[in-house]
C-alpha positions as CSV (number, residue, x, y, z in Angstrom):
1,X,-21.6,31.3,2.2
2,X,-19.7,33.5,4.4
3,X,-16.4,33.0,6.0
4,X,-14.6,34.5,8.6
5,X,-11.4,36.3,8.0
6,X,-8.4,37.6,10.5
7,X,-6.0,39.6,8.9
8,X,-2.6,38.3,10.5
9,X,-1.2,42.2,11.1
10,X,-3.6,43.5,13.1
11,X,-5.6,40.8,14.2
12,X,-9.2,41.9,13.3
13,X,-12.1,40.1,11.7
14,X,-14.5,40.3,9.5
15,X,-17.0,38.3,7.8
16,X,-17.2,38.1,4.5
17,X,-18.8,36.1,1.6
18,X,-16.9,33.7,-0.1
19,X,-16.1,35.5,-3.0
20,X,-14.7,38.7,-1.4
21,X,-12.5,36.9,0.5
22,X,-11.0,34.8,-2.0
23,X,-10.7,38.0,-3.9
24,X,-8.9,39.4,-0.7
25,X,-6.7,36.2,-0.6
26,X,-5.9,36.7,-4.4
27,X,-7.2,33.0,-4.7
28,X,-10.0,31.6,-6.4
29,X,-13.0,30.9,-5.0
30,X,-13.0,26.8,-5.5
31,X,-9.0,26.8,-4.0
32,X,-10.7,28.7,-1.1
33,X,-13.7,26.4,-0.9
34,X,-10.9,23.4,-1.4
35,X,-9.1,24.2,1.8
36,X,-12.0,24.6,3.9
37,X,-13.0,21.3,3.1
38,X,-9.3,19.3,3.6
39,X,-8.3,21.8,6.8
40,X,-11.7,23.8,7.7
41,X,-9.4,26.8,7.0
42,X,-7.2,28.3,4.5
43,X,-3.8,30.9,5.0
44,X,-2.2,33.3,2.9
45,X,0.6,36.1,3.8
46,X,-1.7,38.5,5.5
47,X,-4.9,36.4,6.2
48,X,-6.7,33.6,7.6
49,X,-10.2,32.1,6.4
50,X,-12.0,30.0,8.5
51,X,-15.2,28.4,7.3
52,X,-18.3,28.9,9.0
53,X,-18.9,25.4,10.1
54,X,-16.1,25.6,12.7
């Protein structure tokens, strides 16, 4: 599965499979896979995932 992430400083994104950016979030990958499914998105300090489906 890949996901899209912005990072929040600089605005640009990037897509990236599900693991990397969990990694990137420092979450793991079922909390990431969690929030996509209650909020089709998840945030951290310096990124934002949004799943694909959206």
């Amino acid at each position: 599965m890949k996901v899209l992430v912005r990072d929040k400083r600089t605005n640009k994104e990037k897509w990236l499979p599900l693991e990397k950016a969990a990694e990137l979030m420092r979450l793991a990958a079922e909390e990431l896979e969690w929030a996509f499914e209650e909020f089709g998105q998840c945030e951290c300090e310096d990124h934002v995932a949004v799943d694909q489906k959206w």
